[in-house]
Each structure stands twice: as structure tokens, then as C-alpha cells.
BATIKE-188963 format. One record per residue: x, y, z of N, C-alpha, C in turn; residue in three letters. Coordinates in pm, whole numbers, plus 32768, in hexadecimal, padded with zeros to 4 digits. Example, Ala and Ser with C-alpha at 12.3 -4.5 7.8 and 13.67 -1.06 7.14 Angstrom:
BEGIN
<nx = 8527 | ny = 7DC7 | nz = 830C | cax = 84CE | cay = 7E3E | caz = 830C | cx = 8528 | cy = 7EB6 | cz = 830C | residuo = ALA>
<nx = 8505 | ny = 7F1F | nz = 82C4 | cax = 8557 | cay = 7F96 | caz = 82CA | cx = 850A | cy = 8003 | cz = 8313 | residuo = SER>
REM end
This chain:
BEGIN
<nx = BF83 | ny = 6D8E | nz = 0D11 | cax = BF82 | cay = 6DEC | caz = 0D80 | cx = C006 | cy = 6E38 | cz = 0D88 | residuo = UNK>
<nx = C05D | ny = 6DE6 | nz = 0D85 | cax = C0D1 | cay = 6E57 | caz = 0D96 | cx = C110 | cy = 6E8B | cz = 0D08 | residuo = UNK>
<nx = C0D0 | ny = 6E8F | nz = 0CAE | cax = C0E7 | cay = 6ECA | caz = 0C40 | cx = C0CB | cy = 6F8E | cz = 0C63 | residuo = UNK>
<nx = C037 | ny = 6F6C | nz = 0CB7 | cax = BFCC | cay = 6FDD | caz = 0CEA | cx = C05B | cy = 7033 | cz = 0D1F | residuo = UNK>
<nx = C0C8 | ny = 6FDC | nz = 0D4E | cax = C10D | cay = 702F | caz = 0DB9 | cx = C178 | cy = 706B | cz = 0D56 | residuo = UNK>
<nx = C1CC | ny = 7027 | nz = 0CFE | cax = C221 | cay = 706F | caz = 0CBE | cx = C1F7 | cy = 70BF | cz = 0C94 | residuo = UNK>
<nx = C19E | ny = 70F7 | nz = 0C62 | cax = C175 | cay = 7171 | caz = 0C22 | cx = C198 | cy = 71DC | cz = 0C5A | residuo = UNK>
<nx = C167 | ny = 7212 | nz = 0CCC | cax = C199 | cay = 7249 | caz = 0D21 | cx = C21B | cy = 7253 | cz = 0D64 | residuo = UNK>
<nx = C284 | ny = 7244 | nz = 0D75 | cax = C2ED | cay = 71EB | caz = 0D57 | cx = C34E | cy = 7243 | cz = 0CDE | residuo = UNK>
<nx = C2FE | ny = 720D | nz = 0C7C | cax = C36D | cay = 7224 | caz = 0C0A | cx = C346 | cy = 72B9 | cz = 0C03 | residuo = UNK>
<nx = C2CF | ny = 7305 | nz = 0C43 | cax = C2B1 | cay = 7384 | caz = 0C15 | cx = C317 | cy = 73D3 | cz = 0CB0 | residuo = UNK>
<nx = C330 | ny = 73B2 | nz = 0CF8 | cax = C388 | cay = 73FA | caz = 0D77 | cx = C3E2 | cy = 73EF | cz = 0D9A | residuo = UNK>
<nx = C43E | ny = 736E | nz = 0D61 | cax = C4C3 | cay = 732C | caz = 0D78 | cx = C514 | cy = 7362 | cz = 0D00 | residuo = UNK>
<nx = C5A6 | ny = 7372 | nz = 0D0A | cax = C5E6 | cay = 739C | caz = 0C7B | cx = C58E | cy = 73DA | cz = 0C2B | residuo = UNK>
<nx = C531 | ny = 7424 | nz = 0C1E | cax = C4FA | cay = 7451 | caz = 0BEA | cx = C50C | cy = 74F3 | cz = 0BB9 | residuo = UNK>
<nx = C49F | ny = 7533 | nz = 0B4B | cax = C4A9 | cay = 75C6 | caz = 0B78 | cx = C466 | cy = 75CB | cz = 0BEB | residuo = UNK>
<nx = C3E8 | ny = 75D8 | nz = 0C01 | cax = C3D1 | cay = 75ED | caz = 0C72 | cx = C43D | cy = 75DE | cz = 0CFC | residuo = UNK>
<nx = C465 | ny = 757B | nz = 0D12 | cax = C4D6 | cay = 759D | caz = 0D8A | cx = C555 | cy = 75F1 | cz = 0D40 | residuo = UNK>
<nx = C557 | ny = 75FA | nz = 0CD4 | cax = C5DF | cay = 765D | caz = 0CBB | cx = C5BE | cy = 7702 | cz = 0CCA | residuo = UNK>
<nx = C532 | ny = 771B | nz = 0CA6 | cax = C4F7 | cay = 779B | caz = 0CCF | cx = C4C6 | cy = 77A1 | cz = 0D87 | residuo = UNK>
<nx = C4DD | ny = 7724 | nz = 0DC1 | cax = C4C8 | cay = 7742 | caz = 0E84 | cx = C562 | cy = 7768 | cz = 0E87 | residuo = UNK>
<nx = C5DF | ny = 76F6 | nz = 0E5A | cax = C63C | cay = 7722 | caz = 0E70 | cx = C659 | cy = 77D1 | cz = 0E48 | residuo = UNK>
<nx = C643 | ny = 77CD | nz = 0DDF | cax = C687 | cay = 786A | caz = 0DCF | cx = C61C | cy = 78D8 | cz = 0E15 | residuo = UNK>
<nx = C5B5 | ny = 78D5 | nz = 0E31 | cax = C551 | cay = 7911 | caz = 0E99 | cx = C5B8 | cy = 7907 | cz = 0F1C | residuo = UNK>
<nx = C5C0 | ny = 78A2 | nz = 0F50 | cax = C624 | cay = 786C | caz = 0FC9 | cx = C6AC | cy = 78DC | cz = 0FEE | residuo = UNK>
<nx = C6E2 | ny = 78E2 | nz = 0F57 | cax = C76B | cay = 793A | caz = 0F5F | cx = C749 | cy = 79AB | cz = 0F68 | residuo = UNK>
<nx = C701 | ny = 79E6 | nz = 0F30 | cax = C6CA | cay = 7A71 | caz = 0F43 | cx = C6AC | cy = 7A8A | cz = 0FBB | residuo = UNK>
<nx = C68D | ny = 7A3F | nz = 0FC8 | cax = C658 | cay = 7A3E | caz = 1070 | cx = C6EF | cy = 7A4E | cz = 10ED | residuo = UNK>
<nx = C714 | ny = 79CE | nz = 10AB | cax = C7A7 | cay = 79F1 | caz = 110F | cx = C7FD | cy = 7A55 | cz = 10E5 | residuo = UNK>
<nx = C7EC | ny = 7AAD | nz = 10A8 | cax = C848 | cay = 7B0B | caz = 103A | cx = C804 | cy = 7B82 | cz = 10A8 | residuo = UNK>
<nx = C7A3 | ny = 7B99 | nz = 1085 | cax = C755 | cay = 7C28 | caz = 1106 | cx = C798 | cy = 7C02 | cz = 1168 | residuo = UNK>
<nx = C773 | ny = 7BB0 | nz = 11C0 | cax = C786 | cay = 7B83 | caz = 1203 | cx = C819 | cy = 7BA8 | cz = 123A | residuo = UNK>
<nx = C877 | ny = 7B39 | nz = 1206 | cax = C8F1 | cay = 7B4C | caz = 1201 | cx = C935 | cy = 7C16 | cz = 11F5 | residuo = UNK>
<nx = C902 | ny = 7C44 | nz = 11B4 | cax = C900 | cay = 7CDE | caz = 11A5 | cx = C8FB | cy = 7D36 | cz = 1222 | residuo = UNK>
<nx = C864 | ny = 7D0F | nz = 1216 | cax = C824 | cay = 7D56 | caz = 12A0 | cx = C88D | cy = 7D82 | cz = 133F | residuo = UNK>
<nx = C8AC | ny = 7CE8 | nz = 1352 | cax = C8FA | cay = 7CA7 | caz = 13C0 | cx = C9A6 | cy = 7C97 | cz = 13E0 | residuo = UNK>
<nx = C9C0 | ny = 7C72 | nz = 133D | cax = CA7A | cay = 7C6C | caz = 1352 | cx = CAAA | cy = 7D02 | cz = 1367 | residuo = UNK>
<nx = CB35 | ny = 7CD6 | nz = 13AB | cax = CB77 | cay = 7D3E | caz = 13C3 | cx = CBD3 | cy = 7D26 | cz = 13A6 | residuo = UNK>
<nx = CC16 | ny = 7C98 | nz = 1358 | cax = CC92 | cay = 7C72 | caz = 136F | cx = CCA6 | cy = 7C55 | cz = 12C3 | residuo = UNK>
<nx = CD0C | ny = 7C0B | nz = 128B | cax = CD41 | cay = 7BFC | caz = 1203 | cx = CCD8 | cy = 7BAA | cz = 11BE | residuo = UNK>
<nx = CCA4 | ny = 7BB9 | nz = 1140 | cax = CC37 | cay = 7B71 | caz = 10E2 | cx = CC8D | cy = 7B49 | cz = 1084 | residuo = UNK>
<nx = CC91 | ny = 7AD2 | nz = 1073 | cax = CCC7 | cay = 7A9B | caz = 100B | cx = CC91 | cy = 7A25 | cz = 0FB6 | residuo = UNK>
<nx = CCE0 | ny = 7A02 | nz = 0F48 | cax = CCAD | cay = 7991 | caz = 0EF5 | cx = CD00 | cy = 7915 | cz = 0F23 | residuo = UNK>
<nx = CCD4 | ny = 7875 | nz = 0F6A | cax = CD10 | cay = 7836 | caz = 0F8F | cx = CCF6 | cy = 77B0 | cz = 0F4A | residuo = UNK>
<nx = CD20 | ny = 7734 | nz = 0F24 | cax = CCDE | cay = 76C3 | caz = 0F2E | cx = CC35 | cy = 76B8 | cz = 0F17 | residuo = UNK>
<nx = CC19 | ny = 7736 | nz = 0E8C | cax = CBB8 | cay = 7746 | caz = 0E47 | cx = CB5B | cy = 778C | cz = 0E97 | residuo = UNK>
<nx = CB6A | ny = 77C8 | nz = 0F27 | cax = CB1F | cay = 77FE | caz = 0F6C | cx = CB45 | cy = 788D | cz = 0F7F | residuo = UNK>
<nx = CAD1 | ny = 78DD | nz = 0F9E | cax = CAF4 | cay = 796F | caz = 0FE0 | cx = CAFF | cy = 795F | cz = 1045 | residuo = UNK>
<nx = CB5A | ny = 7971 | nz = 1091 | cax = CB95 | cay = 795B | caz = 1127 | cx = CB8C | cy = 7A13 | cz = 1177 | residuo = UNK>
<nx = CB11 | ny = 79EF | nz = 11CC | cax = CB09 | cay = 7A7A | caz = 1220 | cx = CB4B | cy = 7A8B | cz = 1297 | residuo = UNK>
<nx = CBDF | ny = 7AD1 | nz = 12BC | cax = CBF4 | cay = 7AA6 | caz = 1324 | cx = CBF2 | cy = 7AFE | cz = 1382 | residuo = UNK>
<nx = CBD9 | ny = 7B0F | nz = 1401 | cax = CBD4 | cay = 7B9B | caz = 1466 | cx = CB58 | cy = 7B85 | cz = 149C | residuo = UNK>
<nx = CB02 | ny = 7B41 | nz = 148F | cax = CA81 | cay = 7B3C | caz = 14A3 | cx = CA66 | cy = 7B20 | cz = 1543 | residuo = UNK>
<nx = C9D6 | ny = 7B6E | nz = 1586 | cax = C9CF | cay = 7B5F | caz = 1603 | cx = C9AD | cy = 7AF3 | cz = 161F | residuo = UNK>
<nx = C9BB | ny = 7A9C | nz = 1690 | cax = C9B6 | cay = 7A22 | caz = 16A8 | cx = C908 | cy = 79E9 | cz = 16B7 | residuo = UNK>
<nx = C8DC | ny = 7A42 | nz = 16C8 | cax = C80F | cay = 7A43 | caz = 16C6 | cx = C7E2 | cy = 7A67 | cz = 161D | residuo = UNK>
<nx = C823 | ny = 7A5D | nz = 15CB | cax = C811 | cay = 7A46 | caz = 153D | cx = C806 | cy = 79E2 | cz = 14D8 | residuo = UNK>
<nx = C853 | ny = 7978 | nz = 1538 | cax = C873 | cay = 78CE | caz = 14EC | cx = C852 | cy = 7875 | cz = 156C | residuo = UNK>
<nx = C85F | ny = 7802 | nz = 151A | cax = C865 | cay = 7770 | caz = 1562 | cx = C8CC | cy = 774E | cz = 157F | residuo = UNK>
<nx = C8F2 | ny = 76FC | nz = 15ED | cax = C97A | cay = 76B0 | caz = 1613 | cx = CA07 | cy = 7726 | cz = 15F9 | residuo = UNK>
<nx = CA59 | ny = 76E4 | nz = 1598 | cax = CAC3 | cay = 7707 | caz = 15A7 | cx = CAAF | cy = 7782 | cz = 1514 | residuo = UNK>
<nx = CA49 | ny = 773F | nz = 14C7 | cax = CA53 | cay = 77AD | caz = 144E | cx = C9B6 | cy = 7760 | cz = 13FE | residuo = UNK>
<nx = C962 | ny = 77D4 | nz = 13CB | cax = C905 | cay = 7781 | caz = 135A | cx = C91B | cy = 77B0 | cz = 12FB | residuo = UNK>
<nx = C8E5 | ny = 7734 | nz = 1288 | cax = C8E0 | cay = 772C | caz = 11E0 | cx = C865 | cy = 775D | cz = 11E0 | residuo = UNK>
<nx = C84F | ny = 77E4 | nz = 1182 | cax = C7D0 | cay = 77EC | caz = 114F | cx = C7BE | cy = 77F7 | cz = 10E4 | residuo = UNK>
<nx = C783 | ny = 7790 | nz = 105B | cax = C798 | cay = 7778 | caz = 0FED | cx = C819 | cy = 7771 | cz = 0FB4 | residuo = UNK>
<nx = C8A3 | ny = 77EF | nz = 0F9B | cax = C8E5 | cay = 77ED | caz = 0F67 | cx = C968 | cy = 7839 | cz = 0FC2 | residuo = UNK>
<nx = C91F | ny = 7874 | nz = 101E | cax = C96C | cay = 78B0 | caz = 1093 | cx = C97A | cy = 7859 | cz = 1104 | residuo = UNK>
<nx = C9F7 | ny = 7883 | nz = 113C | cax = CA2A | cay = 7851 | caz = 11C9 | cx = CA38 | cy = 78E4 | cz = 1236 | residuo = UNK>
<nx = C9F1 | ny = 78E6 | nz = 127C | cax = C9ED | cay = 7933 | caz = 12E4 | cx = CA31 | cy = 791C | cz = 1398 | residuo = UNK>
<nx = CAA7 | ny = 792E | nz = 1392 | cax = CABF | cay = 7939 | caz = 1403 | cx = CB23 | cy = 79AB | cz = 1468 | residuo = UNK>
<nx = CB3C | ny = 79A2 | nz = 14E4 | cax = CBBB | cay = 79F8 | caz = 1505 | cx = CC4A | cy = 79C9 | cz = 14C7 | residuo = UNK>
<nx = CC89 | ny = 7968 | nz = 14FE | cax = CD1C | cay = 795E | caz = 149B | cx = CD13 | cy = 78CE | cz = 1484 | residuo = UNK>
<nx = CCC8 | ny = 786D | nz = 149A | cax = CCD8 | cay = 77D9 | caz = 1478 | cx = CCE0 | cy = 77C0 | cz = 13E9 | residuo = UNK>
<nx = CD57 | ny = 77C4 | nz = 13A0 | cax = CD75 | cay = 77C0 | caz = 1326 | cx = CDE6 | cy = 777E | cz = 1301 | residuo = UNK>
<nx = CE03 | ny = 7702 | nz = 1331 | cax = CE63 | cay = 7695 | caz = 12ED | cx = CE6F | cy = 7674 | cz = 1285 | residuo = UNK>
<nx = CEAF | ny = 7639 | nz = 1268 | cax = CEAB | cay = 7603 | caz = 11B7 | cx = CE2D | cy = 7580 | cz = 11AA | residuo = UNK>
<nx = CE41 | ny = 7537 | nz = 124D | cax = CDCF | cay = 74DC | caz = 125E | cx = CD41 | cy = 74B9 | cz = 1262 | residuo = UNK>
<nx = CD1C | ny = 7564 | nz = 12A3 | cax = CCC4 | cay = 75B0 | caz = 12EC | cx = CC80 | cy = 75B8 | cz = 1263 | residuo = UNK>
<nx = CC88 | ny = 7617 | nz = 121F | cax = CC81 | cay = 761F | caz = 1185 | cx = CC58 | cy = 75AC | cz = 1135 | residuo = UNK>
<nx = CCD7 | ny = 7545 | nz = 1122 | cax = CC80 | cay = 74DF | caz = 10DB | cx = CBF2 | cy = 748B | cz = 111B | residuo = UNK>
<nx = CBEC | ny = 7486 | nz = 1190 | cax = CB9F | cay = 7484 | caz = 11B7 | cx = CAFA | cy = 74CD | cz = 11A9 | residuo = UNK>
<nx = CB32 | ny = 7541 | nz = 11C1 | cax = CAAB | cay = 75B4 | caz = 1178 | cx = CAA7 | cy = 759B | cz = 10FD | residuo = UNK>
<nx = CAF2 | ny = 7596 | nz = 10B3 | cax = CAD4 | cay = 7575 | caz = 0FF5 | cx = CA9C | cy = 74DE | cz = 0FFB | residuo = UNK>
<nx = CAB6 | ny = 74AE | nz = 1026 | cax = CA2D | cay = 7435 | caz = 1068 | cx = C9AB | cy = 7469 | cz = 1054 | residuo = UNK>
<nx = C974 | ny = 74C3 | nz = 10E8 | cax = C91F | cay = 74E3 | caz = 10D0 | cx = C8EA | cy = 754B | cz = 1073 | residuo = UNK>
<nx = C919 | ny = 7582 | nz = 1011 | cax = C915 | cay = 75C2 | caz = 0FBE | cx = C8CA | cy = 758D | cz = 0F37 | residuo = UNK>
<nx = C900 | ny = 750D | nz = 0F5D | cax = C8F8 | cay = 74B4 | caz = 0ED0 | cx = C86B | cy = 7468 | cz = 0F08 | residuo = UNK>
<nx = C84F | ny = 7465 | nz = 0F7A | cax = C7A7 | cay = 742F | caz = 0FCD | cx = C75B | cy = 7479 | cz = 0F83 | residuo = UNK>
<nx = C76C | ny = 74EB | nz = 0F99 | cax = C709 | cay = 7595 | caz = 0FBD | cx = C707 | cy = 7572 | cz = 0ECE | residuo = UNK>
<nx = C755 | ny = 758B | nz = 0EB7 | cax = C710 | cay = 7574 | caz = 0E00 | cx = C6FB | cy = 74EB | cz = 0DEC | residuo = UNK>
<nx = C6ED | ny = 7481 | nz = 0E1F | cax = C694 | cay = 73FA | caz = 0E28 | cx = C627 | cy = 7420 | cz = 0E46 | residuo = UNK>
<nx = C607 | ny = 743E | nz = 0ED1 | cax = C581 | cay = 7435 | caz = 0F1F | cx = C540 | cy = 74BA | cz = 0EED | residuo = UNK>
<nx = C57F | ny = 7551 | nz = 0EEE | cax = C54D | cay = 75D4 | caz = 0F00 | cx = C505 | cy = 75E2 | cz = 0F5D | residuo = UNK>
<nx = C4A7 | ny = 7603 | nz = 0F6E | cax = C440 | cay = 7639 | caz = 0FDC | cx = C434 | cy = 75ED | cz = 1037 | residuo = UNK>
<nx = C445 | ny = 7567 | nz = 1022 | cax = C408 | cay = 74EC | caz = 1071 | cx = C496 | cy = 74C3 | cz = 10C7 | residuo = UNK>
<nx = C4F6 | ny = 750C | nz = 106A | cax = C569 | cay = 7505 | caz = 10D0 | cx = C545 | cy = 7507 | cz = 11AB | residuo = UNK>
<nx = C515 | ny = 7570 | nz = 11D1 | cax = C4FA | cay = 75BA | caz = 1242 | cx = C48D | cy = 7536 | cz = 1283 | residuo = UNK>
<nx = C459 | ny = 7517 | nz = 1229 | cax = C3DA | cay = 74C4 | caz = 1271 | cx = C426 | cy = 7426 | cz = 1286 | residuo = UNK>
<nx = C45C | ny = 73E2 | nz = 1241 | cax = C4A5 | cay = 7374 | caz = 1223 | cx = C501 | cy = 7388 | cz = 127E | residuo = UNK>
<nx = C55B | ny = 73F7 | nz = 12A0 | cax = C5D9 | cay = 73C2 | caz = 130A | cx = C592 | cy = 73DD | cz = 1395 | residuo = UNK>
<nx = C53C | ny = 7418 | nz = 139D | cax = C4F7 | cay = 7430 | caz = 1425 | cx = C4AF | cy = 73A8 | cz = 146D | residuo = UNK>
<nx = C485 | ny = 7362 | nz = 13D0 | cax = C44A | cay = 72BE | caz = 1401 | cx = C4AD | cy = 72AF | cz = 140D | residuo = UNK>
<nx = C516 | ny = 728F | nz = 13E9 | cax = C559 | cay = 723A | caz = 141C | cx = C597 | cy = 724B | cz = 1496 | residuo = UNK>
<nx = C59B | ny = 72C4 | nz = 14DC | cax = C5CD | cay = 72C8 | caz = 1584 | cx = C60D | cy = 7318 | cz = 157C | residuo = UNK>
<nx = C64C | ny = 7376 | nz = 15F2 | cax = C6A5 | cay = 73B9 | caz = 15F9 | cx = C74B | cy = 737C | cz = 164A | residuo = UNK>
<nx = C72C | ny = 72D8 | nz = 1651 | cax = C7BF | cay = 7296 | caz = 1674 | cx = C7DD | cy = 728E | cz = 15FA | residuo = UNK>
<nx = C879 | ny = 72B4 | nz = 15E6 | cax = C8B1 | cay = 72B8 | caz = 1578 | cx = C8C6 | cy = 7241 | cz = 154D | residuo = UNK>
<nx = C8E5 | ny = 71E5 | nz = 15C9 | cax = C919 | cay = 7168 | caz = 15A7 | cx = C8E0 | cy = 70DD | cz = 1580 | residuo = UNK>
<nx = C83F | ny = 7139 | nz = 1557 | cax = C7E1 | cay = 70DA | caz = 1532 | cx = C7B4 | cy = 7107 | cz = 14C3 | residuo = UNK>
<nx = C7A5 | ny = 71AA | nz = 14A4 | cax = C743 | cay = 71ED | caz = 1456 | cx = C7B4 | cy = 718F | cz = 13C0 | residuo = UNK>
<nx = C74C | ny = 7177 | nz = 1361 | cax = C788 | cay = 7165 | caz = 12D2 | cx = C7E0 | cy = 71CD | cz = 12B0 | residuo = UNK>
<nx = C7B3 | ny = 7223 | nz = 12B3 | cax = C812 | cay = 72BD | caz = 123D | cx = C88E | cy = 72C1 | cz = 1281 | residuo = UNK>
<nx = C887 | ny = 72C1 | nz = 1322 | cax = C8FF | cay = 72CC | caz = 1343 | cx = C96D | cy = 7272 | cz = 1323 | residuo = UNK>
<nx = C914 | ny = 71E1 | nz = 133A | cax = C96B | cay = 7181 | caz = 12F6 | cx = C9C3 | cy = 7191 | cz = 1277 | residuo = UNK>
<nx = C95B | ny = 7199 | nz = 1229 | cax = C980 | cay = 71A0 | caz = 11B0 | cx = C9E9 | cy = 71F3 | cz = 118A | residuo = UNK>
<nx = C9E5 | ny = 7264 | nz = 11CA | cax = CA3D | cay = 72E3 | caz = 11C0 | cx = CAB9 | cy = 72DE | cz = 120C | residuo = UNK>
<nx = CAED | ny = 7272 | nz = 1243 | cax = CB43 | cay = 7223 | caz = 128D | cx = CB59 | cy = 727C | cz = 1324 | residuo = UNK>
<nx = CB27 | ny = 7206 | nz = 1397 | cax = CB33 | cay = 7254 | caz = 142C | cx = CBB8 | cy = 7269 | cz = 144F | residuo = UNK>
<nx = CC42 | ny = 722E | nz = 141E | cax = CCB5 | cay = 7238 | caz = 144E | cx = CCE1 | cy = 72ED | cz = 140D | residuo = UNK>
<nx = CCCD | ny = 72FC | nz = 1386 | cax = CCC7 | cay = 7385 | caz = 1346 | cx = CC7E | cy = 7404 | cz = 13B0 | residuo = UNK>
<nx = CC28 | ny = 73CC | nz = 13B1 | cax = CBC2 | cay = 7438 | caz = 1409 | cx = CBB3 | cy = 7425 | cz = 149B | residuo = UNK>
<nx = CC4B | ny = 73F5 | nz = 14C8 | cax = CC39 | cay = 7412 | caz = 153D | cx = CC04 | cy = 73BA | cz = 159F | residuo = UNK>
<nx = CBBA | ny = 736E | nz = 1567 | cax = CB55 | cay = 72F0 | caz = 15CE | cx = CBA8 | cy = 728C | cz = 1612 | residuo = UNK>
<nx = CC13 | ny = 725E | nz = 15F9 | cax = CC6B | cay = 71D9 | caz = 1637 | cx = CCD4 | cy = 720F | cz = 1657 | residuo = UNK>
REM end
């Protein structure tokens, strides 16, 4: 039975398939990021960092979308490694990224990704 399950699995995890949601993902935050910044775009801690952005554009303090970080100025050196955290989720999971951190809650201090992506970095403690 749970053989039935890896299959699936090995076809959406590290996979192409999630490496083509991830880079779908960036494109996405790349318009996105375009559309909206007003402030300095740069290359940071492997991310495109959008900064200027209106505050009804992102989540919390700043969101990762696939390969982008979108926020107004929350851009530490911490802040960052933190987002390259989730950066490194978003080409694991790809698509399933969005569905997966949403199960898990929107308390940071429970959700996995946030964990993982360390809460003291991002602000949580």
C-alpha cells in the first residue's frame, strides 16, 4: 500500500515537475513584483528582492513567491535567509507549495515551513 503512495511522491517532490511549479511560481512573482514595486530590485541571498511594494500586495512583513521576495523595506540579512528558506520549499514542493503551508495554519509558530525557515530569522520570537 504505501508503495501506491511513493509514486506520487517521487513524481511532485524534488522533482521536475515541482521545479517547473517553482519556476511557474517566479514568473509569477517577477510580474508581479514589476507590476507593483516602486522601490530598489535586487539580487539577494539567491532571491529577487522587490522592495517599495504596497502593503495590500504581500503577506505579513514580506512574501516569497517561488524565487522572489516581495515586500516594502523588510530586508535584513536575517529576513532574507529566512526567505531563501522558503525559496528552497517553493523548488521542493512547487505548486503544492501554496496548498501545504496553508494546511498547515497561518500561526507561524506552529505552521512547519515557518519553522523550518527559522521563526527567530523571520521575525516570529
Amino acid at each position: 500500500m504505501s508503495g501506491l503512495l511513493e509514486v506520487p511522491r517521487l513524481l511532485l517532490v524534488d522533482s521536475g515537475i515541482s521545479r517547473l511549479g517553482y519556476w511557474y511560481a517566479t514568473a509569477v512573482g517577477f510580474t508581479w513584483g514589476f507590476l507593483w514595486s516602486v522601490g530598489r530590485v535586487e539580487r539577494r541571498h539567491g532571491l529577487w528582492v522587490f522592495r517599495g511594494m504596497p502593503r495590500r500586495t504581500f503577506g505579513r512583513g514580506g512574501s516569497c513567491v517561488g524565487g522572489c521576495y516581495l515586500t516594502a523595506q523588510n530586508v535584513t540579512d536575517d529576513v532574507l535567509d529566512h526567505e531563501a528558506a522558503h525559496k528552497r520549499q517553493w523548488q521542493r514542493y512547487g505548486m503544492l507549495f501554496p496548498a501545504l503551508y496553508f494546511a498547515a495554519g497561518r500561526d507561524p509558530l506552529r505552521n512547519r515551513f515557518e519553522i523550518e525557515a527559522g521563526l527567530e530569522k523571520g521575525g516570529y520570537l
